[in-house]
NUVEX-678598 format. One line per field, with one value per residue (C-alpha): residue number from 1; residue in one letter; x, y, z. Coordinates in pm, whole numbers, padded with zeros to 5 digits. Layout:
REM NUVEX-678598
i = (NUM ...)
aa = (A ...)
east = (X ...)
north = (Y ...)
up = (Z ...)
END
This chain:
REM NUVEX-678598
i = (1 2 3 4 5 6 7 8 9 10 11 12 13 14 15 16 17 18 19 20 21 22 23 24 25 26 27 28 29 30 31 32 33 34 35 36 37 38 39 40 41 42 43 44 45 46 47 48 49 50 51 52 53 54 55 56 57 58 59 60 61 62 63 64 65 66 67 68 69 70 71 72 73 74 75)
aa = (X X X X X X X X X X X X X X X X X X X X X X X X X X X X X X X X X X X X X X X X X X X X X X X X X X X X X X X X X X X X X X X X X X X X X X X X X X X)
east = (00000 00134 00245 00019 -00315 -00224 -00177 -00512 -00728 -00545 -00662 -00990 -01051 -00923 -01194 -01435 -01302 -01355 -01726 -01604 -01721 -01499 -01475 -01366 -01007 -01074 -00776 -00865 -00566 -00363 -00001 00106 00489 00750 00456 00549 00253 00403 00145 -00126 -00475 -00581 -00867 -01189 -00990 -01050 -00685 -00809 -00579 -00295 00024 00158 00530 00786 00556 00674 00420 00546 00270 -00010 -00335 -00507 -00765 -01035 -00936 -00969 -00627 -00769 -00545 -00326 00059 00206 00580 00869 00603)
north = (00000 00352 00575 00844 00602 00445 00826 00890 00550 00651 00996 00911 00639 00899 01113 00805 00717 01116 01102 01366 01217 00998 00613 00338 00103 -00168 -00256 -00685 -00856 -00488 -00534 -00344 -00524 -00275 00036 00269 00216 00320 00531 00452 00436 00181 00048 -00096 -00151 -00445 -00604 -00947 -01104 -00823 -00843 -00701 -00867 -00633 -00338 -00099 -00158 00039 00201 00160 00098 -00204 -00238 -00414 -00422 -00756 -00909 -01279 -01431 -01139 -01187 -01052 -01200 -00955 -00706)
up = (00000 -00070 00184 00135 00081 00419 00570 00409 00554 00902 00918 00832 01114 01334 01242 01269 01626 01722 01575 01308 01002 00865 00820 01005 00830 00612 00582 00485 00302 00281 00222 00511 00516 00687 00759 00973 01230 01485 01747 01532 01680 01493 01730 01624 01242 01065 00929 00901 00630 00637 00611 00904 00863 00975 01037 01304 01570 01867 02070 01842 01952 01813 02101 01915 01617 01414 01370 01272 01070 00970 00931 01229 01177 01353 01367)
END
């Protein structure tokens, strides 16, 4: 996924979480190998199926969020 798409979806569920319009992440079966993620509020997203390999996790929030059967190797 492209940087800027990702900084898009991300800003968007941020606005969702706030109750400021926006949508929540889809984010099923996205390629998300070596993304920055790092302090992400990613709660409530759906990442079922993603490839999370190698993503820099640190400090995000993924309370909730559907990680069933996503690829979490040296995340």
């Amino acid at each position: 996924m492209e940087k800027e798409e990702l900084k898009k979806i991300l800003a968007d569920h941020r606005n969702w979480l706030i109750g400021d319009g926006g949508k929540y992440a889809d984010l099923r079966y996205a390629d998300l190998s070596y993304a920055d993620l790092s302090y992400a509020n990613l709660s409530y997203a759906n990442l079922r199926y993603a490839d999370l390999s190698y993503a820099d996790l640190r400090y995000a929030d993924l309370r909730y969020a559907n990680l069933r059967s996503a690829d979490l190797r040296s995340a």
